[in-house]
C-alpha positions in Angstrom: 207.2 8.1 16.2 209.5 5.2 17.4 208.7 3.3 14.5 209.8 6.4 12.3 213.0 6.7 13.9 213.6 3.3 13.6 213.0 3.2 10.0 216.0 6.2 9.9 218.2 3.6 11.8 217.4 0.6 9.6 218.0 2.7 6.3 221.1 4.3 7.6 222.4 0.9 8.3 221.9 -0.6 5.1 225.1 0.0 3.3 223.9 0.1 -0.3 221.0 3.5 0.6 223.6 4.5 2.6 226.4 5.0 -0.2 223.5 6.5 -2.2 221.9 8.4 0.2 225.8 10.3 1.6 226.9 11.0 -1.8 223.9 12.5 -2.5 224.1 14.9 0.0 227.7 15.5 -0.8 226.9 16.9 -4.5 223.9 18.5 -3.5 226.0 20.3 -0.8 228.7 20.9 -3.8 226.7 22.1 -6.0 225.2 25.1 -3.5 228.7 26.0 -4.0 228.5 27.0 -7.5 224.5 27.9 -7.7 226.2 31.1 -5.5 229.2 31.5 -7.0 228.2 31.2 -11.0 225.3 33.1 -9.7 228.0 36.0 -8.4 230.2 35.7 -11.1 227.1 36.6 -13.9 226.4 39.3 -12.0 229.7 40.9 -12.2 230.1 39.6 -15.8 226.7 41.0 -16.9 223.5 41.8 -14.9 220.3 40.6 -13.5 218.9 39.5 -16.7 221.7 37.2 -17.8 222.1 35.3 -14.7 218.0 35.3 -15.5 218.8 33.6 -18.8 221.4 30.8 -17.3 218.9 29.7 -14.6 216.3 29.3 -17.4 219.4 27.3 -19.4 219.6 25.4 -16.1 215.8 24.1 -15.9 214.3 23.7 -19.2 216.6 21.0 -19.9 214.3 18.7 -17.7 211.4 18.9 -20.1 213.2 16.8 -22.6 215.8 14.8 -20.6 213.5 13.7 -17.7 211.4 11.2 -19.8 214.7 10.1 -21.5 216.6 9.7 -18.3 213.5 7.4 -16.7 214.1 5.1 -19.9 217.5 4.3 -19.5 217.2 4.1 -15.8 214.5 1.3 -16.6 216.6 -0.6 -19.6 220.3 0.1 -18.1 222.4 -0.4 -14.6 221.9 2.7 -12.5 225.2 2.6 -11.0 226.7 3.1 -14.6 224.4 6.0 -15.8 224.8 7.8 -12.0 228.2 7.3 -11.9 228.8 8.4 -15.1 226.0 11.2 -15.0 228.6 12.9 -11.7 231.5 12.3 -13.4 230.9 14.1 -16.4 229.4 17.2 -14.8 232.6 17.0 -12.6 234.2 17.7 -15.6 231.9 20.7 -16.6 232.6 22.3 -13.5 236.3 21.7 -13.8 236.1 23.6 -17.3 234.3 26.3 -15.6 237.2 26.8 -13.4 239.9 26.5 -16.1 237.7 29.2 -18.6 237.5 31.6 -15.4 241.0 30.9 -14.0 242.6 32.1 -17.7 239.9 35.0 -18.1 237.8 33.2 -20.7 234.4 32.7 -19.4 231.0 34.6 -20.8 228.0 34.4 -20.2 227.8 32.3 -23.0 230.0 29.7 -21.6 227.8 29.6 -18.6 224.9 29.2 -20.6 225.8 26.5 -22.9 227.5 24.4 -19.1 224.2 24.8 -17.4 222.1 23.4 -20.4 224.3 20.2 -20.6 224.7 20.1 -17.0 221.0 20.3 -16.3 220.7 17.4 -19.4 222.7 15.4 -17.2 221.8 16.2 -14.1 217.9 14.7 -15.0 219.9 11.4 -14.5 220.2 11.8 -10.7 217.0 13.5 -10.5 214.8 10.6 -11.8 217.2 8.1 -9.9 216.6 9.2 -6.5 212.8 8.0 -7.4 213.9 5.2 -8.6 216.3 3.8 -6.6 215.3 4.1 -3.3 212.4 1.2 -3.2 215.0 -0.9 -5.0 217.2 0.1 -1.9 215.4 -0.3 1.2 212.3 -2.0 2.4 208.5 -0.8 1.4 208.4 -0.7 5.4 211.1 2.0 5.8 209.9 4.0 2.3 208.7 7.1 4.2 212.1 6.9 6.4 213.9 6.9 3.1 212.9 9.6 1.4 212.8 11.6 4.7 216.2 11.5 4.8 216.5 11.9 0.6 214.8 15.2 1.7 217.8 16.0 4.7 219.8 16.4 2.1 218.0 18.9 0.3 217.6 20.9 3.6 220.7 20.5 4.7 222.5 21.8 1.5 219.9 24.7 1.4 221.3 25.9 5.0 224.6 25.1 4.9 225.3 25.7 1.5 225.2 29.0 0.7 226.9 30.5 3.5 229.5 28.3 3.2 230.0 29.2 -0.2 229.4 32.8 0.1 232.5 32.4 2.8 234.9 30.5 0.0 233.8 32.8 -2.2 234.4 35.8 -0.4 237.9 34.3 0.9 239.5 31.7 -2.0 237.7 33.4 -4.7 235.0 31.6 -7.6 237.5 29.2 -8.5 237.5 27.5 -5.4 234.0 27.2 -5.2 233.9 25.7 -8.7 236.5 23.2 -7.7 234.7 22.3 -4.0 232.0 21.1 -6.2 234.0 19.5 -9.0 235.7 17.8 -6.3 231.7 16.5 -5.2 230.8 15.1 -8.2 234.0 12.9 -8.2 233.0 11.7 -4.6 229.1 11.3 -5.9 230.5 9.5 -9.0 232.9 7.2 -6.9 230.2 5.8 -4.5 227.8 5.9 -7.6 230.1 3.0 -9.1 230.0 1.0 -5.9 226.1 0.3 -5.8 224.9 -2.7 -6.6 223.9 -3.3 -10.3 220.0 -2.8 -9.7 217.6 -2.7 -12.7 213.9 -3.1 -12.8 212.3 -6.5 -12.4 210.9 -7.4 -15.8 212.0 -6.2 -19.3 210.3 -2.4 -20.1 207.4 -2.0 -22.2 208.3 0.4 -25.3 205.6 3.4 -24.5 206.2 6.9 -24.9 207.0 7.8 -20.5 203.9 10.0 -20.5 201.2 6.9 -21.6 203.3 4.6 -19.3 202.2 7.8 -16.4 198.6 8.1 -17.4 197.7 4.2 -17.0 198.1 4.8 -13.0 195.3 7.2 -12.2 196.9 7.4 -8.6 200.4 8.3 -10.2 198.9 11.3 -12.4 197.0 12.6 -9.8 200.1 12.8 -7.0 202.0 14.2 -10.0 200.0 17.4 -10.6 199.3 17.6 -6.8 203.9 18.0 -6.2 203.6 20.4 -9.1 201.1 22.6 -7.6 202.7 22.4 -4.1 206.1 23.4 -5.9 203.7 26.1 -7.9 202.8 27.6 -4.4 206.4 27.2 -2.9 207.7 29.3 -6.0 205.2 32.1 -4.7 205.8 31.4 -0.9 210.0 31.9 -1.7 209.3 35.0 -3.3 206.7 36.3 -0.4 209.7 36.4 1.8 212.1 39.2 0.6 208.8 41.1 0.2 207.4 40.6 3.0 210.8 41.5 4.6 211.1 45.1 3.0 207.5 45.8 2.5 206.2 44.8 6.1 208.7 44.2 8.0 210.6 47.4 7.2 213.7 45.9 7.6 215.6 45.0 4.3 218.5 42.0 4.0 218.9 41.2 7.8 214.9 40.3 8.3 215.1 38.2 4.8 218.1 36.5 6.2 216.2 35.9 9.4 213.1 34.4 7.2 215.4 32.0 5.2 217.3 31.0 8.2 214.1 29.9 10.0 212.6 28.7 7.3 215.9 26.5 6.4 215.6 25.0 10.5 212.1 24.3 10.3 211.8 22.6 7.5 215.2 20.3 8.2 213.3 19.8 12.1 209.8 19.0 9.8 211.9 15.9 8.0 212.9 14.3 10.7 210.6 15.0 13.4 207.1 15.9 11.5 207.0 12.8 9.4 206.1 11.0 12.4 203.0 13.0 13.3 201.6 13.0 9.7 202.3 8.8 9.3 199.5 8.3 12.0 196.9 9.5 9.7 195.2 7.5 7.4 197.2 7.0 4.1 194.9 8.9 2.5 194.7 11.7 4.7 198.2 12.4 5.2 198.7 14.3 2.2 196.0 16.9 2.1 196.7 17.1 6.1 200.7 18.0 5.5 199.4 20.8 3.0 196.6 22.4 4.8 198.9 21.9 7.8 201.1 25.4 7.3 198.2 27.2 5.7 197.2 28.6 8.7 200.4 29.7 10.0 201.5 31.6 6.9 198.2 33.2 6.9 199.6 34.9 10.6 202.0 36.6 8.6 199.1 38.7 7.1 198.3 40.2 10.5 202.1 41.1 12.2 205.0 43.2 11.3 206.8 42.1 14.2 210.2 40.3 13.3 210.4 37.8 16.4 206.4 36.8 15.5 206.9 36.1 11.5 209.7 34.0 11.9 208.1 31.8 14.6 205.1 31.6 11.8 207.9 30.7 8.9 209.3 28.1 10.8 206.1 26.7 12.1 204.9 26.6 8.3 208.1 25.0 7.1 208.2 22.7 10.1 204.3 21.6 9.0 205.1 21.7 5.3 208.7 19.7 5.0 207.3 16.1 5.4 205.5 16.4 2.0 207.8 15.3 -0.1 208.9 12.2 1.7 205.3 11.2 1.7 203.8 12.4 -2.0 207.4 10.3 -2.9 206.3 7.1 -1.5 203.1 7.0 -2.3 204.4 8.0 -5.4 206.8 5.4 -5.7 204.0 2.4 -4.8 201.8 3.8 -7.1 204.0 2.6 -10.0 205.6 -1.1 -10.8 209.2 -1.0 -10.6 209.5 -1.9 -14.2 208.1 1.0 -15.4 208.6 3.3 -12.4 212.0 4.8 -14.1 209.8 6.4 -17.2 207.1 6.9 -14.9 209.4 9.0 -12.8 210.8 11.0 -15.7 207.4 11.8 -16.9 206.5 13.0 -13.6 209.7 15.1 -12.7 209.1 17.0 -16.7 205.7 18.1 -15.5 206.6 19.0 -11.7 209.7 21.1 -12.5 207.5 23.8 -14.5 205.6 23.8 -10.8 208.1 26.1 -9.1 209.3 28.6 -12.2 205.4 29.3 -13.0 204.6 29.7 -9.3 208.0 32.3 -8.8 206.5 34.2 -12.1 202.8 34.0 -10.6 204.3 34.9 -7.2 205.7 38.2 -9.1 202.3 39.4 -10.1 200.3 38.6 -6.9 203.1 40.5 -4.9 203.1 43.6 -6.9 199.4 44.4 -4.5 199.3 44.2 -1.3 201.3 41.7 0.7 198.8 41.3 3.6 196.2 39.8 0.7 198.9 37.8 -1.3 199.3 36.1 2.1 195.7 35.5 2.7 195.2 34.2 -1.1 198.2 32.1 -1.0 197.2 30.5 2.7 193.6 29.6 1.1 195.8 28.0 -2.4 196.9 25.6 -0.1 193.7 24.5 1.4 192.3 24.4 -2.1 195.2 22.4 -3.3 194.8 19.9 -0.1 190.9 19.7 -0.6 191.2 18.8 -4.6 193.8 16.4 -3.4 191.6 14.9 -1.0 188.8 14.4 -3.3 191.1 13.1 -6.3 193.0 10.6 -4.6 192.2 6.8 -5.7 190.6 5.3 -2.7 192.6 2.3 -3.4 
C-alpha cells in the first residue's frame, strides 16, 4: 500500500501528468455542468424522448471518431490536437449560451452541438490512454490512472449538485458558461505539455488490425466493455431498486448515488492497493468478482441503512478496475501504435454501457430481487472468462 501511495506522490509531482492530469479534472468537472443543465433545458424544451435522442447524438459519435482520433494522436503532437480539441468545444458551449441567452435554441441545435462535440471530444478520450505512459514511469502506471479515474469520481459527485445549485440559482446560461470557461482552462494547460509523439513512425493499418495483432489487447478490450455492459444495468438497478424495494422514491435513489459516488472515489485511492498484491493476472477477475457478492445482498434487504452500506462496499470493491484493465492495457500495446490501438478499443467499449442500460431495462421490468441475483452471477462469469482468456504472458 505504501508503495501505491507513493506512486500518487511521484505522479502528482511530476509537472508535465500533473498539468494533464488537473485540467482533466477541471473539464470533466465543467462539463457535469452542462450534462445537467442541457439535460434540464430539453426537458422543458421537449420531453423525455428528445433529451433521449441528444444523448444518443452525444455517443454514437465515438464509433467513427475513436479510430480516427487514435491516428492522429500516433502521427501528430498531442498538445496541439488536445489543446485544440478543448478549445473548440469551448466554443460550442459558448454558442449554446448565446442561442439560449437570445431564445434561439431547439432541440435541434442541441442535437447537431452534441454530435460535433462528441466528434471532438474522442480526442481527449483516446488521449488519456495515450498519454499517460508517455507521462509517468511504467512503475507509477497503476498510480496514474488511479488518479485519471479521481477525476471521473470526483466530477460524478460533485458535479451535479453543483450544477443543479447554478442552475437552480444563475440560470442554464451560467452553467453553459462554467463549462465553456473549463474547456479554455483544459485547452490552456493542454498547450503547455510537452510535444510528445510515439517513438517510431506509425504503420498505415486500419486501427482495428493494428488491435487484433495483440491477443492480450483484444481480450482486455471486450472484458472493459462488458464490465461497462454490466455497470449500464447496475446504474439503472438503482432508481428501481429504490421505488420498487425500498419504497421510498427520490430521497433513497439519492442516498444510493451518493454512496455509491463515496465508495467508488474511496475504491481509487485506497482499493488499488489491495488488488496490486495479487498476481498480475489475477487482479482483474479478482476486482470484478470482488463486488459481486455485495450487490447480490441487495437481493435479500429492503432496509435503507443496509443497501447503501452494500452499494458502497460494491463501488468501493469495483472502482480500481479501470486503473488496472488501463494499464495492463496500455503495456499490452507499443507506444507507436498504442494511439490507434486506443481508438479501436474506446469504439468498441463505448457500446458496453448504452447496450447494458437498454439490457438493464428489460431485466428490471421482472423482479428486482432476481435481476440482482442474475446480474451478481454476470459479474463472476465475466471475471471467470477473463481469467481463463488472459495471455499468460
Amino acid at each position: 500500500m505504501r508503495s501505491t501511495f507513493q506512486g500518487y506522490l511521484r505522479a502528482v509531482r511530476n509537472p508535465p501528468f500533473r498539468r494533464f492530469w488537473l485540467g482533466m479534472m477541471v473539464s470533466r468537472c465543467g462539463s457535469a455542468f452542462t450534462v445537467v443543465a442541457l439535460s434540464w433545458l430539453v426537458l422543458d424544451l421537449a420531453g423525455p424522448r428528445e433529451l433521449g435522442l441528444v444523448l444518443l447524438c452525444s455517443g454514437l459519435p465515438i464509433l467513427v471518431c475513436g479510430p480516427v482520433a487514435g491516428r492522429l494522436l500516433d502521427r501528430c503532437p498531442v498538445r496541439l490536437l488536445l489543446g485544440w480539441d478543448n478549445a473548440l468545444r469551448g466554443l460550442l458551449v459558448v454558442l449554446l449560451a448565446v442561442l439560449h441567452h437570445f431564445g434561439r435554441l431547439g432541440v435541434v441545435h442541441l442535437c447537431v452541438v452534441a454530435a460535433a462535440g462528441a466528434a471532438l471530444a474522442a480526442v481527449s478520450e483516446v488521449a488519456e490512454g495515450v498519454l499517460v505512459p508517455r507521462l509517468v514511469d511504467d512503475a507509477d502506471l497503476e498510480s496514474a490512472n488511479s488518479l485519471i479515474s479521481v477525476n471521473w469520481e470526483l466530477a460524478y459527485v460533485a458535479g451535479p449538485p453543483a450544477a443543479g445549485f447554478l442552475v437552480g440559482t444563475a440560470g442554464i446560461g451560467a452553467a453553459l458558461v462554467a463549462d465553456a470557461v473549463s474547456f479554455a482552462v483544459m485547452s490552456w494547460l493542454s498547450f503547455g505539455l510537452p510535444d510528445l509523439r510515439a517513438r517510431a513512425e506509425t504503420a498505415r493499418r486500419p486501427a482495428f488490425a493494428v488491435l487484433t495483432r495483440y491477443p492480450a489487447a483484444v481480450v482486455l478490450t471486450f472484458c472493459a466493455a462488458g464490465f461497462l455492459f454490466l455497470s449500464g444495468v447496475t446504474d439503472l438497478l438503482y432508481p428501481v431498486y429504490a421505488r420498487n424495494v425500498l419504497h421510498d422514491g427520490a430521497l433513497a435513489f439519492g442516498v444510493l448515488l451518493g454512496v455509491a459516488g463515496a465508495g467508488g472515489l474511496c475504491g481509487v485511492l485506497c482499493g488499488l492497493p489491495l488488488f496490486l498484491r495479487l498476481p498480475v493476472r489475477a487482479r482483474l477477475p479478482a476486482v470484478i468478482a470482488a463486488g459481486a457478492p455485495a450487490l447480490a445482498g441487495l437481493a435479500f434487504t429492503s432496509d435503507l441503512v443496509v443497501a447503501a452500506v452494500l452499494v458502497a462496499l460494491a463501488s468501493f470493491l469495483w472502482a480500481p478496475f479501470y486503473a488496472i484493465e488501463r494499464s495492463s492495457f496500455q503495456r499490452a500495446v507499443p507506444d507507436e501504435v498504442r494511439g490507434q490501438a486506443t481508438g479501436a478499443r474506446a469504439a468498441v467499449t463505448s457500446l458496453g454501457f448504452p447496450l447494458g442500460s437498454a439490457a438493464g431495462g428489460l431485466l428490471l421490468s421482472g423482479p428486482v430481487a432476481t435481476a440482482v441475483i442474475v446480474l451478481a452471477v454476470a459479474h463472476l462469469l465475466l471475471a471467470v472468462t477473463l481469467g481463463r482468456g488472459l495471455p499468460r504472458r
